[in-house]
SENU-342488 format. One record per atom (N, C-alpha, C): residue in one letter; x, y, z. Coordinates in Angstrom, 3 decimals, always signed. Atoms other than C-alpha are relative to their C-alpha. Layout:
! residues N
SITE | a | X | Y | Z
...
This chain:
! residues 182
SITE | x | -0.826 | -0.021 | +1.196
SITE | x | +1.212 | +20.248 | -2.060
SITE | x | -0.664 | -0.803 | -1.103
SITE | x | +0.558 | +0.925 | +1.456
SITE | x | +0.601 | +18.693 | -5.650
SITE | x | +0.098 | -1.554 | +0.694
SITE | x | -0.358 | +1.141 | +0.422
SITE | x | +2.317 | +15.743 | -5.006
SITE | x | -1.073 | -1.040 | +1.213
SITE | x | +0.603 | +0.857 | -0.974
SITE | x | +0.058 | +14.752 | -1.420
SITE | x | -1.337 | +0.499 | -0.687
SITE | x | +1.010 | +0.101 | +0.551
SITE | x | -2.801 | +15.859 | -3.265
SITE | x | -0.542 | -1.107 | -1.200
SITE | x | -0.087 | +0.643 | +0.371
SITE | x | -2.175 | +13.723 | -6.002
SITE | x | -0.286 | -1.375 | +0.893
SITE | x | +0.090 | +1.318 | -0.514
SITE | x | -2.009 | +10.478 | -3.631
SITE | x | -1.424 | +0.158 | +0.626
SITE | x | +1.363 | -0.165 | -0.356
SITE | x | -5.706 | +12.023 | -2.183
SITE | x | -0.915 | -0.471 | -1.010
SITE | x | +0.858 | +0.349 | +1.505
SITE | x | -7.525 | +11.626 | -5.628
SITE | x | +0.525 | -0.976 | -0.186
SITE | x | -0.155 | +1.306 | +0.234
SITE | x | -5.867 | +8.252 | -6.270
SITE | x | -0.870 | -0.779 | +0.834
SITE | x | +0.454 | +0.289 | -0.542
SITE | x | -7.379 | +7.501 | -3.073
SITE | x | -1.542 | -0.598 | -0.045
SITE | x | +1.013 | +0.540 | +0.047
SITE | x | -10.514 | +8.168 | -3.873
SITE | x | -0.479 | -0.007 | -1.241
SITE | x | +0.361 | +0.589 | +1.424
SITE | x | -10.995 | +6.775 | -7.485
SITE | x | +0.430 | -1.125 | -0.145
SITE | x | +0.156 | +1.784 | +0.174
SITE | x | -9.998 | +3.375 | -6.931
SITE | x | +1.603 | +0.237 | -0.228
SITE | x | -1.308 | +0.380 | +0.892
SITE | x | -7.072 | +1.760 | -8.935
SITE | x | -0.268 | +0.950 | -1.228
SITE | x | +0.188 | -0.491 | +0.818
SITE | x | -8.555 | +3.681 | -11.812
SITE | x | +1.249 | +1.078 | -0.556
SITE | x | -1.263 | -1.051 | +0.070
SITE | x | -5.399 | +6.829 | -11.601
SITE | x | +1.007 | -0.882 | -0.097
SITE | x | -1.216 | +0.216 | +0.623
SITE | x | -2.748 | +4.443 | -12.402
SITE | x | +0.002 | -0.949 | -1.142
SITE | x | -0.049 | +0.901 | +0.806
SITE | x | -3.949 | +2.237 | -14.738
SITE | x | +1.138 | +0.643 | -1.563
SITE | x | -0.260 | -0.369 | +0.918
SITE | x | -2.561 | +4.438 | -17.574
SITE | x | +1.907 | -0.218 | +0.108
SITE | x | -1.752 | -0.021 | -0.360
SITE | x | +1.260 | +4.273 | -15.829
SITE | x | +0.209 | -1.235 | -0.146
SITE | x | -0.407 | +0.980 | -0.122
SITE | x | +1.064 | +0.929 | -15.605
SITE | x | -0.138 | -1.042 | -1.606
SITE | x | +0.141 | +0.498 | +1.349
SITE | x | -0.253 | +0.196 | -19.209
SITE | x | +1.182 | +0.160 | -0.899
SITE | x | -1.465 | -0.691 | +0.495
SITE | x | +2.678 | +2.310 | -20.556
SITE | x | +0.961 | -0.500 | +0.277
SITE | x | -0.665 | +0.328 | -0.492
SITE | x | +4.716 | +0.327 | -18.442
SITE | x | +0.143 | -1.370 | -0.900
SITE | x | +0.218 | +1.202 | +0.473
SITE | x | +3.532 | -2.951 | -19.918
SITE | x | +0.074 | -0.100 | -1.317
SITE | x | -0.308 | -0.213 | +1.001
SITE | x | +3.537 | -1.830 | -23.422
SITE | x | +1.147 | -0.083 | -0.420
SITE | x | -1.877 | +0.127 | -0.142
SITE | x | +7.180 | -1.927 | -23.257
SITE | x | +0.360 | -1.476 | -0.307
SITE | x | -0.544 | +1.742 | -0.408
SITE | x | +7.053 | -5.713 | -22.779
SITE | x | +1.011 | -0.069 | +1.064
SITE | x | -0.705 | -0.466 | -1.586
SITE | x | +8.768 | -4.630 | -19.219
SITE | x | -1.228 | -0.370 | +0.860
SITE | x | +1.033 | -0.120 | -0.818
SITE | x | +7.014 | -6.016 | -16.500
SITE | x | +0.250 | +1.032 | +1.464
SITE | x | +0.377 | -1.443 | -1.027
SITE | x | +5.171 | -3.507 | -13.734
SITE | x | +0.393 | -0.940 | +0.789
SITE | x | -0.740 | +0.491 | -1.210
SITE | x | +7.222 | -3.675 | -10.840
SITE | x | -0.793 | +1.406 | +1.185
SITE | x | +1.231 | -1.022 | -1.179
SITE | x | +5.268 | -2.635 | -7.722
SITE | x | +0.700 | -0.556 | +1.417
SITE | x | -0.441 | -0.236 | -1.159
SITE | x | +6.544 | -2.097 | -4.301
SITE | x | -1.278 | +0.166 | +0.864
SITE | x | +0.879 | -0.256 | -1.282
SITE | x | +3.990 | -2.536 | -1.508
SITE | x | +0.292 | +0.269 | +1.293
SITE | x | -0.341 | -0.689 | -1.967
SITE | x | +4.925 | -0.711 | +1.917
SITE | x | -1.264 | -0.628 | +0.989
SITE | x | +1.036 | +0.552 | -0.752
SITE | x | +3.197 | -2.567 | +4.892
SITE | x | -0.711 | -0.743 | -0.154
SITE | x | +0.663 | +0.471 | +0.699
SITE | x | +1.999 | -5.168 | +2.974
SITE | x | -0.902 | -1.474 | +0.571
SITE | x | +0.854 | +1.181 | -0.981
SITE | x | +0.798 | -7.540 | +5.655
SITE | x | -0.502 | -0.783 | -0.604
SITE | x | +0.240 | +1.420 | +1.002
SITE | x | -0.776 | -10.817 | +3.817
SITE | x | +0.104 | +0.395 | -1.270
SITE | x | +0.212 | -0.214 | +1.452
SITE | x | -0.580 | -9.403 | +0.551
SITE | x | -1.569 | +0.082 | -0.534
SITE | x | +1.194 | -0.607 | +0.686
SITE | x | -4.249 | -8.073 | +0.312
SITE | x | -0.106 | +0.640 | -1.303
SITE | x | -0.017 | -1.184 | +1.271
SITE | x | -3.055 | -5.222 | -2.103
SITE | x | +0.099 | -0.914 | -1.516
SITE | x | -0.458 | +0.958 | +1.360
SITE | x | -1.471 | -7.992 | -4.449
SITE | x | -0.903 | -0.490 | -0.224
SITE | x | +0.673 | +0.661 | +0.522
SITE | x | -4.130 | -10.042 | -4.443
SITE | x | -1.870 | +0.543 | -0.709
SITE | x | +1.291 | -1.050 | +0.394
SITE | x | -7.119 | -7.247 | -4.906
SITE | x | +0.883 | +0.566 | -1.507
SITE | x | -0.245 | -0.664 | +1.202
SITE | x | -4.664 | -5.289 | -7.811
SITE | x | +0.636 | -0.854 | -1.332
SITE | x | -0.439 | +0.700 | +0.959
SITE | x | -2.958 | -7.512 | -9.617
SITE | x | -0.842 | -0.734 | -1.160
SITE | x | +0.915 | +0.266 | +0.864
SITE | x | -5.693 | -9.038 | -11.688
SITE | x | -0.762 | +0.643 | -0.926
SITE | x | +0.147 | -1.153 | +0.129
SITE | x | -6.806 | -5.824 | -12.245
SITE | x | +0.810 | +0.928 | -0.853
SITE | x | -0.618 | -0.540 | +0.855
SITE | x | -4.053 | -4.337 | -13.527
SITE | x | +0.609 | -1.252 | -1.214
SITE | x | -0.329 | +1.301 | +1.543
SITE | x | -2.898 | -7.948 | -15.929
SITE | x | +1.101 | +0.308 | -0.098
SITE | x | -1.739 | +0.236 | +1.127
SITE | x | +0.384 | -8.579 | -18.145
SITE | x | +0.859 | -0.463 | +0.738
SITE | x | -0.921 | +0.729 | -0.817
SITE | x | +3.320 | -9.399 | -16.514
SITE | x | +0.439 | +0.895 | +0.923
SITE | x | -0.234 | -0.732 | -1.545
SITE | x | +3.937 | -8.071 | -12.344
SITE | x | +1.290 | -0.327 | +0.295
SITE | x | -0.922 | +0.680 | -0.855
SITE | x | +6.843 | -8.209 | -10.259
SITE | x | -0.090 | +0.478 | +1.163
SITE | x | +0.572 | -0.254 | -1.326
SITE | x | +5.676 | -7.772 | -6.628
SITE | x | +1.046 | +0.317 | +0.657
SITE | x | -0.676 | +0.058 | -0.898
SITE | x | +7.632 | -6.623 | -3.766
SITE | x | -0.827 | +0.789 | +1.532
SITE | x | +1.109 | -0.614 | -1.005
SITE | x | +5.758 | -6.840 | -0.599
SITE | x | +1.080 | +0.350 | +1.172
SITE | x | -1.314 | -0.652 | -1.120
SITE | x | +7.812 | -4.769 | +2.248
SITE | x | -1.281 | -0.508 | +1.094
SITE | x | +0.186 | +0.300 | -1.237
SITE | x | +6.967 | -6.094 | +5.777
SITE | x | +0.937 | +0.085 | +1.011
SITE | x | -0.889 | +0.524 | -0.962
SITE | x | +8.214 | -6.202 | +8.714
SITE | x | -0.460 | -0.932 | +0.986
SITE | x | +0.445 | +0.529 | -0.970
SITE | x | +6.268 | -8.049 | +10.903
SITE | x | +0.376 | -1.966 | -0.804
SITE | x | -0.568 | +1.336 | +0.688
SITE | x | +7.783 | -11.972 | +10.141
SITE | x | -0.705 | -0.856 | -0.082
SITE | x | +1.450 | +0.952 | -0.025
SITE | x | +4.105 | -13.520 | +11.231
SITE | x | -0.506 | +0.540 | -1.271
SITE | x | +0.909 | -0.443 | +1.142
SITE | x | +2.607 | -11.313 | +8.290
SITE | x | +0.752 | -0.847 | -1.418
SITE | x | -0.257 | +0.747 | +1.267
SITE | x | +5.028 | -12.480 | +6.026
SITE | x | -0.311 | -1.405 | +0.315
SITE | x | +0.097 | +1.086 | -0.508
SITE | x | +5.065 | -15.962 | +7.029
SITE | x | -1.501 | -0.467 | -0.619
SITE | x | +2.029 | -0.089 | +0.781
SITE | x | +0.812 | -15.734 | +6.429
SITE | x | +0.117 | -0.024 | -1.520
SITE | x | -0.058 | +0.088 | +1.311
SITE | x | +1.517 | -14.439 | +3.228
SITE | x | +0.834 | -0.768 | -0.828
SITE | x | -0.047 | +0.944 | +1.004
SITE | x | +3.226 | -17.508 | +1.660
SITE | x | -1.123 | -0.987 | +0.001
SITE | x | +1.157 | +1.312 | -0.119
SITE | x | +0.283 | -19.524 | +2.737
SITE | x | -1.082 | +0.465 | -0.978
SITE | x | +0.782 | -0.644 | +0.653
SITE | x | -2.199 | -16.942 | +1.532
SITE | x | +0.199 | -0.443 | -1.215
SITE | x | -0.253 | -0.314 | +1.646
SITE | x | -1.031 | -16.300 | -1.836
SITE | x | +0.774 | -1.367 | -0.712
SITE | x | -0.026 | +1.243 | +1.088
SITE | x | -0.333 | -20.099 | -2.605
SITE | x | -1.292 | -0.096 | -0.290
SITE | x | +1.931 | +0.159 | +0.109
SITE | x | -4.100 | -20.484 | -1.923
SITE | x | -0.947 | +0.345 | -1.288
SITE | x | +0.143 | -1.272 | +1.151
SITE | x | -4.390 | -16.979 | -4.156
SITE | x | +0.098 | -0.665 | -1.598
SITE | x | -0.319 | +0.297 | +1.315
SITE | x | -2.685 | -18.093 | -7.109
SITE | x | -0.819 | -1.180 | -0.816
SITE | x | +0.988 | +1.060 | +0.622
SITE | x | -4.917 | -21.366 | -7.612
SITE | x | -0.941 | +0.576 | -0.192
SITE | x | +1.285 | -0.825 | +0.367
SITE | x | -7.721 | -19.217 | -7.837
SITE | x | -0.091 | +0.956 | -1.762
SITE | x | -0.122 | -1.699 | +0.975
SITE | x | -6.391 | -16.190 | -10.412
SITE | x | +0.564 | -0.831 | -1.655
SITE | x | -0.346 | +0.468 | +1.266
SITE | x | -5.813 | -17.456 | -14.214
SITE | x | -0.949 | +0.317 | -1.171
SITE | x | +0.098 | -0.779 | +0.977
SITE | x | -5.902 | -15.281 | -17.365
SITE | x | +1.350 | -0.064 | -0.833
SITE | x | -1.128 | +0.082 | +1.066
SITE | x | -3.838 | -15.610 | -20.825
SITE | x | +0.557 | +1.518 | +0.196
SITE | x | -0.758 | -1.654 | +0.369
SITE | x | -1.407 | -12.975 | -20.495
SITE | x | +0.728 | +0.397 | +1.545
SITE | x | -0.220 | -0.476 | -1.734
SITE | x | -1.274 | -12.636 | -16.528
SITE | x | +1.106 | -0.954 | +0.246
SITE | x | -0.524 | +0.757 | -0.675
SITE | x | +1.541 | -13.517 | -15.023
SITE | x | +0.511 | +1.138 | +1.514
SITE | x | -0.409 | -1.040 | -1.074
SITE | x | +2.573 | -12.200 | -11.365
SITE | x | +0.881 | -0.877 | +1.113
SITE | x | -0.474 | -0.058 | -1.145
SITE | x | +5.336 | -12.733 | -9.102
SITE | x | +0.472 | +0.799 | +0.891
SITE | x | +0.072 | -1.429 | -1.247
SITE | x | +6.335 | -11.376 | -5.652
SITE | x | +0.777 | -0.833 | +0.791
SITE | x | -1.172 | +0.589 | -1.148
SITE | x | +9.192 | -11.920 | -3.285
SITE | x | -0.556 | +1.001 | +1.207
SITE | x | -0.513 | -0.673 | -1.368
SITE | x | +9.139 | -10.695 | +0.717
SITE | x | +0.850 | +0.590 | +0.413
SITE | x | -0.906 | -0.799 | -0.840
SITE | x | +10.970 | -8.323 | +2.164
SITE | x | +0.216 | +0.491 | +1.442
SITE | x | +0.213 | -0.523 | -0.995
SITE | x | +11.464 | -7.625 | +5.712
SITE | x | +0.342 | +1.521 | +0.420
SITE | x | -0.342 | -1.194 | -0.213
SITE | x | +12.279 | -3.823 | +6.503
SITE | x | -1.274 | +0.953 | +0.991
SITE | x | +1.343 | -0.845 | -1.167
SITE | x | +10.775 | -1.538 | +9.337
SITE | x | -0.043 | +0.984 | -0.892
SITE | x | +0.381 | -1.375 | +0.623
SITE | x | +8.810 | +1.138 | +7.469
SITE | x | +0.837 | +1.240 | +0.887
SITE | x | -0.268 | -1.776 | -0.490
SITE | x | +9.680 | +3.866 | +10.116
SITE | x | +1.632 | +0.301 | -0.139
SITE | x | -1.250 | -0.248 | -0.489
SITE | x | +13.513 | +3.564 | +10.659
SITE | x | +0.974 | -0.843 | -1.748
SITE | x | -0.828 | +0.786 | +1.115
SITE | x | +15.148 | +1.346 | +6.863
SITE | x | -0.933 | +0.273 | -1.224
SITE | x | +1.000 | -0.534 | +1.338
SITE | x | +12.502 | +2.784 | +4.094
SITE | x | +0.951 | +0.453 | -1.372
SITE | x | -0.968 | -0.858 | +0.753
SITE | x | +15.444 | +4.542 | +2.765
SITE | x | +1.048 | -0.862 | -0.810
SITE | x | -0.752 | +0.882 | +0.522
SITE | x | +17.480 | +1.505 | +1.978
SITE | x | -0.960 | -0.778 | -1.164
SITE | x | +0.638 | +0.927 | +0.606
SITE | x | +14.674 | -0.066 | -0.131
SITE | x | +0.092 | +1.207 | -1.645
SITE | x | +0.063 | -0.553 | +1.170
SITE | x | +15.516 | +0.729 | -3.784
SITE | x | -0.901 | +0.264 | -0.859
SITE | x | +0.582 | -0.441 | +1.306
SITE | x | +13.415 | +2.822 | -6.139
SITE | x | +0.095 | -0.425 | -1.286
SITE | x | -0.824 | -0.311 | +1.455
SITE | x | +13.845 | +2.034 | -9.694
SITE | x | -1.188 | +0.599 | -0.784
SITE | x | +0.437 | -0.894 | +0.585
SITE | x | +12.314 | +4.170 | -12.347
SITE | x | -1.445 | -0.394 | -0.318
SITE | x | +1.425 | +0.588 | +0.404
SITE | x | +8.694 | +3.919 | -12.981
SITE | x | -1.024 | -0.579 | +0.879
SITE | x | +0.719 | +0.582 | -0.783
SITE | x | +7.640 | +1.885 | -10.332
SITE | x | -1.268 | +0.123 | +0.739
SITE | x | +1.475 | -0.225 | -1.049
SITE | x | +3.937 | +1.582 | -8.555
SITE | x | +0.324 | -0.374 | +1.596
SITE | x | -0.234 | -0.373 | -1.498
SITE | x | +4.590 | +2.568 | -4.985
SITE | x | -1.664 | -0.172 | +0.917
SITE | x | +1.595 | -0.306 | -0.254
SITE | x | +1.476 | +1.557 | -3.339
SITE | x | +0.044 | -0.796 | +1.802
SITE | x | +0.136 | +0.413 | -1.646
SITE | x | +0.413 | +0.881 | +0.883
SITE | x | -1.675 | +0.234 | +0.077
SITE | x | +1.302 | -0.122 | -0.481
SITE | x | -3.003 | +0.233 | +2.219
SITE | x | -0.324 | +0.031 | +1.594
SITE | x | -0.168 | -0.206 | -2.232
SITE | x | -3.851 | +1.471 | +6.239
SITE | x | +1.215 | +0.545 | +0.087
SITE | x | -1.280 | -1.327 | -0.780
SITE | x | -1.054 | +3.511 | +6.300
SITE | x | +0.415 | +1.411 | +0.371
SITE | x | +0.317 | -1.905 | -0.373
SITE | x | -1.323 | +7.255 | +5.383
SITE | x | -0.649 | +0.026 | +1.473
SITE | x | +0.688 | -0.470 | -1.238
SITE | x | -3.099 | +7.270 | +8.962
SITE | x | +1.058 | -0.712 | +1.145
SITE | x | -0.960 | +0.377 | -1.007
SITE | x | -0.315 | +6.005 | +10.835
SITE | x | +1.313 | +0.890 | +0.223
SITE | x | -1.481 | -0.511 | +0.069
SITE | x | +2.635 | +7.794 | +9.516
SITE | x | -0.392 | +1.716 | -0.085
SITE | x | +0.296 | -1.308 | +0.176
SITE | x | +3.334 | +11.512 | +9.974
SITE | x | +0.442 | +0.890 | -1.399
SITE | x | -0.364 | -0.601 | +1.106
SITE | x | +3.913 | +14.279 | +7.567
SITE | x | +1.401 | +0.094 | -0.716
SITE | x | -1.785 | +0.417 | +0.480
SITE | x | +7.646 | +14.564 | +7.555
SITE | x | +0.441 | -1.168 | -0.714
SITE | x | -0.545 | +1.021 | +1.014
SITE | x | +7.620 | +10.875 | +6.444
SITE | x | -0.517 | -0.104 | -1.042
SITE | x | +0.597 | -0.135 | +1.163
SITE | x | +5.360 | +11.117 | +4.038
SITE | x | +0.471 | +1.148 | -1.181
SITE | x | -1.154 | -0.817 | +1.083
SITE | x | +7.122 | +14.182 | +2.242
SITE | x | +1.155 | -0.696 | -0.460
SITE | x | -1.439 | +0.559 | +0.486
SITE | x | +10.264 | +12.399 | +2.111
SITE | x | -0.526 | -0.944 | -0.665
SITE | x | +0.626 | +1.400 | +0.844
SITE | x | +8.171 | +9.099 | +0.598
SITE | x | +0.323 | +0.370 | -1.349
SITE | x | +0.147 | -0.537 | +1.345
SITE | x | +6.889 | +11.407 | -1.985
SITE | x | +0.893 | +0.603 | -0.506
SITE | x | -0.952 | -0.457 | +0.934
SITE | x | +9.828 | +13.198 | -3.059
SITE | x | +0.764 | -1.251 | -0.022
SITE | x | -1.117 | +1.436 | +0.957
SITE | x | +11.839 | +9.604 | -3.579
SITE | x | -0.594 | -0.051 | -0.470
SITE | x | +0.785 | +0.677 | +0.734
SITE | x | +8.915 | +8.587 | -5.362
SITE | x | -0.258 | +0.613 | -1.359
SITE | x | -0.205 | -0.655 | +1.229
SITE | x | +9.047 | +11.576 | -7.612
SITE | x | +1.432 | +0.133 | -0.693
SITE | x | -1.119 | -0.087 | +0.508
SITE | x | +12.690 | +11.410 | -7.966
SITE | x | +0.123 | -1.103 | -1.211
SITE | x | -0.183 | +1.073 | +0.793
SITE | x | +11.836 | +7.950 | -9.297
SITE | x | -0.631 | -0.609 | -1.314
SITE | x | +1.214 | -0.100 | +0.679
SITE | x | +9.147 | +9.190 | -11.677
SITE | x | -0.645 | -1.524 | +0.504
SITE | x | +0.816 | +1.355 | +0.270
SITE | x | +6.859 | +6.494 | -9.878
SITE | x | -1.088 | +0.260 | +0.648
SITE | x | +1.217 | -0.275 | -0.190
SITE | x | +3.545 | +6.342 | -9.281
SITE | x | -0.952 | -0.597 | +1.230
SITE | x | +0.075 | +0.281 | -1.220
SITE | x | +1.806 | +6.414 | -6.252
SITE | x | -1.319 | -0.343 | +0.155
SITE | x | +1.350 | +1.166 | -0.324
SITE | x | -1.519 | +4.237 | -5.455
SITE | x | +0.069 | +0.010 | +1.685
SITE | x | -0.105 | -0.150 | -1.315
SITE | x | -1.981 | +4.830 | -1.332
SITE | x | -1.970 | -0.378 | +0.298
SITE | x | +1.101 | +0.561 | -0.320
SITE | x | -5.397 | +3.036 | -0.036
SITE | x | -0.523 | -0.348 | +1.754
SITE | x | +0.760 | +0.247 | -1.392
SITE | x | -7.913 | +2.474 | +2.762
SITE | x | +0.513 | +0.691 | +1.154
SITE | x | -0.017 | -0.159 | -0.753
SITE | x | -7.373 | +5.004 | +4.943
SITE | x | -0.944 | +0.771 | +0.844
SITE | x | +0.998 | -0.615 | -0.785
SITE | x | -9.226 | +5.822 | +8.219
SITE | x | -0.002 | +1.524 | +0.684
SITE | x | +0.768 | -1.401 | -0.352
SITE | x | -11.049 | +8.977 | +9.015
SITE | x | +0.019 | +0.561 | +0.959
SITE | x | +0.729 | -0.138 | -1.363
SITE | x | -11.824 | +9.101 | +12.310
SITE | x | -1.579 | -0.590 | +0.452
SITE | x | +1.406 | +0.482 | -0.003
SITE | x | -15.231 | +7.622 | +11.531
SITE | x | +0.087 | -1.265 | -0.008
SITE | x | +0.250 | +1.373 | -0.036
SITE | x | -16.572 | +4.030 | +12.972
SITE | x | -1.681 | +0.338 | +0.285
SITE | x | +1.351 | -0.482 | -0.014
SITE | x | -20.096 | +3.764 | +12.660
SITE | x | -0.406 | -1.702 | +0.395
SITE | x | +0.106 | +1.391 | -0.540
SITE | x | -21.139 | +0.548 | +14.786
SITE | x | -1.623 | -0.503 | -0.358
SITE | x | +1.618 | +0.752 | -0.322
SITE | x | -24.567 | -2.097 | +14.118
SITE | x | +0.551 | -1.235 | +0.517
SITE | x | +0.558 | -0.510 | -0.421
SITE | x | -25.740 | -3.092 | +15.883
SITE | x | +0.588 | +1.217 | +1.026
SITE | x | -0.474 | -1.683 | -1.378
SITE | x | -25.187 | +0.737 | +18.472
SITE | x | -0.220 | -0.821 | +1.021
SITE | x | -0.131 | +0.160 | -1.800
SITE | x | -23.822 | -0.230 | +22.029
SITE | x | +0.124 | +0.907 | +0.697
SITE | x | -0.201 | -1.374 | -0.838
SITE | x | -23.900 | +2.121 | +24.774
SITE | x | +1.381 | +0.124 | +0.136
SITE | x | -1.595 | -0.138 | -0.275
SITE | x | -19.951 | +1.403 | +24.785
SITE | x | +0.554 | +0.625 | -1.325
SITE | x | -0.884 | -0.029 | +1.401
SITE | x | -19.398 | +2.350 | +21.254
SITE | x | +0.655 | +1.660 | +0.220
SITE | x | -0.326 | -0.962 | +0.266
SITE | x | -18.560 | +6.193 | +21.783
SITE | x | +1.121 | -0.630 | +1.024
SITE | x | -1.229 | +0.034 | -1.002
SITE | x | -16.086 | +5.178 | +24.726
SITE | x | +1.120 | -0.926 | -0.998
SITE | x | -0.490 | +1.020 | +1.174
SITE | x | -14.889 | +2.349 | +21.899
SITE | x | +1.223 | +1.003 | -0.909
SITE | x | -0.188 | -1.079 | +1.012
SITE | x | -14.594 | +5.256 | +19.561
SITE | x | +0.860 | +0.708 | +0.266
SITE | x | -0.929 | -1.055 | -1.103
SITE | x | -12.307 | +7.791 | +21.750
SITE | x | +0.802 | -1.018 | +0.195
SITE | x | -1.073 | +0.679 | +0.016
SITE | x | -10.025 | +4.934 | +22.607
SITE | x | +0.616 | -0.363 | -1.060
SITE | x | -0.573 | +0.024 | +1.150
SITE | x | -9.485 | +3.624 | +19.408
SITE | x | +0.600 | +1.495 | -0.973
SITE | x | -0.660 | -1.585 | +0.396
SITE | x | -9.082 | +7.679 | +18.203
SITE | x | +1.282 | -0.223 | +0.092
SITE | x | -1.460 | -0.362 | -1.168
SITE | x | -6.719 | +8.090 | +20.797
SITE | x | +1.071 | -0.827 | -0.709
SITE | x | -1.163 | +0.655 | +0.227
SITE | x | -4.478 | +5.407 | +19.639
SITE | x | +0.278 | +0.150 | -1.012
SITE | x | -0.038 | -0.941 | +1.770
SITE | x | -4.568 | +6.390 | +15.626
SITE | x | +0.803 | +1.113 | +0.470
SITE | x | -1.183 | -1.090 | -0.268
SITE | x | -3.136 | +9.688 | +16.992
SITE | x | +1.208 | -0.240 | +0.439
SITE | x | -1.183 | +0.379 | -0.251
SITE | x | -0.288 | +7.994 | +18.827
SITE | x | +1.112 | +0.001 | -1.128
SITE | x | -0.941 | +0.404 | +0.924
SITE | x | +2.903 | +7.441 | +16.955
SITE | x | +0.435 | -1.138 | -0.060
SITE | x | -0.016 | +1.581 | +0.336
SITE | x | +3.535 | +4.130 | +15.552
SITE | x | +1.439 | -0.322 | -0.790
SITE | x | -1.281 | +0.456 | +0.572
SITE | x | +7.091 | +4.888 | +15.009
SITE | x | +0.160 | +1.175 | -0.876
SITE | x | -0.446 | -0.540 | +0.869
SITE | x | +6.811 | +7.041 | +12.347
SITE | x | -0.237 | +1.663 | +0.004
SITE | x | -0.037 | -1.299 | -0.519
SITE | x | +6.449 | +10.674 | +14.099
SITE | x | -1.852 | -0.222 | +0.199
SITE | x | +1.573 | -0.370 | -0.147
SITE | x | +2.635 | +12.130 | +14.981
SITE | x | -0.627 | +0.033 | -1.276
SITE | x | +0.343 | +0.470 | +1.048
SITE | x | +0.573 | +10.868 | +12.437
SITE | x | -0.901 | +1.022 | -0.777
SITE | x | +0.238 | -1.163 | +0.686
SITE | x | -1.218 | +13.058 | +10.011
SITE | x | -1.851 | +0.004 | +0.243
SITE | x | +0.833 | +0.249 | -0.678
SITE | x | -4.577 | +14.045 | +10.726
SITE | x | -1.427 | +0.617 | -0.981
């Protein structure tokens, strides 16, 4: 469809495909409010946010309570680092299981919908339903780092293809969120 094609080409052009939603956003003097699904230490926040500038309002969805937990340590660390006139970014935690409470986590209009390592976990069915809330909510979708099927090991061990096939194998499993997409 358009709309999973769309999140393919975001994929692979960087942050570059939303900068324009999020400028528009900021032009407003409204700050970009961004929703991160799976957001485990707050990598995404701390790779985009600088990147995109002006004023953020983060919301990192987790569920795992060690990830969040990490990520207040992290991103005090983070923030001593990041300083630019104009930047400002905060971000609250959320706990919610992606596969089964996704549905309770409110949209609001505009928003940057963005997950990194996930498209390869979750199946198609959930991912349709993602994308049509996400278009209901005119918001824009940023989806990152996901794996192929390809590990390419250095130094090469004679274990790496058996490596390779196990780790497969478990990518195909379901991780909750139906047979994952492939």
């Amino acid at each position: 469809t358009v709309a999973v094609h769309l999140v393919v080409e975001a994929c692979a052009a960087g942050l570059e495909p939303v900068l324009p939603a999020a400028a528009a956003v900021q032009a407003r003097n409204t700050p970009l409010e961004i929703i991160d699904l799976g957001s485990g230490t707050g990598a995404n926040l701390r790779y985009a946010a600088p990147l995109l500038g002006g004023v953020q309002e983060w919301l990192l969805v987790e569920r795992d309570p060690l990830l969040i937990d990490a990520t207040q340590v992290r991103m005090q660390a983070w923030s001593h680092s990041v300083r630019a006139e104009g930047f400002e970014c905060r971000f609250q935690s959320l706990a919610l299981d992606l596969a089964d409470q996704l549905d309770e986590l409110p949209l609001c209009r505009e928003v940057l919908l963005t997950a990194s390592a996930l498209l390869d976990l979750v199946s198609e069915h959930w991912l349709r339903a993602r994308i049509g809330r996400a278009a209901d909510a005119a918001a824009t979708i940023w989806f990152t780092l996901t794996y192929d099927g390809s590990i390419d090991c250095h130094p090469a061990e004679v274990e790496d293809p058996e490596g390779r096939k196990l780790f497969n194998l478990h990518q195909r499993g379901d991780k909750g969120f139906g047979i994952p997409l492939e």
